[in-house]
C-alpha positions in Angstrom: 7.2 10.0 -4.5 4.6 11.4 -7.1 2.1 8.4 -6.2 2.5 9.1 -2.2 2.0 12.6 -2.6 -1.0 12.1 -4.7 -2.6 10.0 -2.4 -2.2 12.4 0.8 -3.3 14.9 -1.0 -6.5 12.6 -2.4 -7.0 11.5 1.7 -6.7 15.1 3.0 -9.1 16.5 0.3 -11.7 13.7 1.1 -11.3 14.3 5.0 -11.6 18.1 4.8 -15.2 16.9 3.1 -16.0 15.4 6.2 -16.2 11.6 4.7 -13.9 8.8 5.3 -11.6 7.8 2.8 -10.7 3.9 2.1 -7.4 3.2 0.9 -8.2 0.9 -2.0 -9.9 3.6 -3.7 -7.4 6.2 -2.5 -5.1 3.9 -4.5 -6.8 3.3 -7.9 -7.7 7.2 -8.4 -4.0 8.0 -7.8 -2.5 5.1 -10.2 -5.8 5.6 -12.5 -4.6 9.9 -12.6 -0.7 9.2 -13.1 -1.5 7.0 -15.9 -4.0 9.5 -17.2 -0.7 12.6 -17.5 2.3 10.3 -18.6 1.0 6.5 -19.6 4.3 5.5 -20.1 5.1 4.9 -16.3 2.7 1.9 -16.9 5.8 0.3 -18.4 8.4 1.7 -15.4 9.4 -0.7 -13.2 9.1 1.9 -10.0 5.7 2.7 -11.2 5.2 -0.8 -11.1 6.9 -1.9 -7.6 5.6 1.0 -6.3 2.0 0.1 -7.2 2.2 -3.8 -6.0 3.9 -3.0 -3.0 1.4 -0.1 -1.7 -1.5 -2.7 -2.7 0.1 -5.3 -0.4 0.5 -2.9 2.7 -3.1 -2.2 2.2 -5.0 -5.6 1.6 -2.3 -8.0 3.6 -0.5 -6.2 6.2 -3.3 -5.6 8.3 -4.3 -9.6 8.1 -0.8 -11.2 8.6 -0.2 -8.8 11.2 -3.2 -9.8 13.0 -2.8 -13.9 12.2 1.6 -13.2 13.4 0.0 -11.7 16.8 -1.9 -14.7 17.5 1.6 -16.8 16.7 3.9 -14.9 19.3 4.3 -14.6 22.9 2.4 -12.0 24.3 5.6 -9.5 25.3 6.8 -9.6 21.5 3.3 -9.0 20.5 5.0 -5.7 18.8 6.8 -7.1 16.6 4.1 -8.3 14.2 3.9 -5.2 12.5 7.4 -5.1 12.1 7.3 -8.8 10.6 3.8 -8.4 8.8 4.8 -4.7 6.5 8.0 -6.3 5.1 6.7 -9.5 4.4 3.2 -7.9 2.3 5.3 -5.9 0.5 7.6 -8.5 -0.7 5.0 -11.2 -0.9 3.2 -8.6 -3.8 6.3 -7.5 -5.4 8.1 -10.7 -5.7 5.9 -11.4 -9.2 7.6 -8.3 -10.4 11.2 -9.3 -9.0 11.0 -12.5 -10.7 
């Protein structure tokens, strides 16, 4: 909850600037500034799945959801999101679930 408040706040700030935010670096300040007030949620599990999993939503959803698009009929078109979000999440946890 504390990282996904943290980075709304960090993407609303930026946009009230006027500039675009990207949500790799939206990512890193947040993880970089929870670390900074209590280091030992570098050694919490959540900290950890919570971390991997937004990181896989971010740099591989948008790719599988675009290469599962191109594998289904047209009509069911909308359920490559619904495939693709799951399946980056767990694909960049499963390290951490092992």
């Amino acid at each position: 909850m504390v990282r996904a408040v943290l980075m709304g706040s960090t993407t609303l700030l930026i946009r009230q600037t006027g500039e675009r935010s990207r949500a790799v670096g939206v990512l890193t300040f947040t993880l970089i500034v929870m670390l900074a007030i209590h280091p030992a949620w570098a050694r919490s599990i959540g900290f950890q799945f919570s971390a991997a999993a937004t990181a896989g939503l971010i740099l591989s959803a948008p790719a599988l959801e675009h290469r599962i698009n191109h594998l289904l009929p047209k009509r069911l078109n909308g359920l490559a999101a619904a495939i693709s979000i799951p399946l980056a999440a767990l694909t960049w946890t499963l390290p951490l679930q092992l």
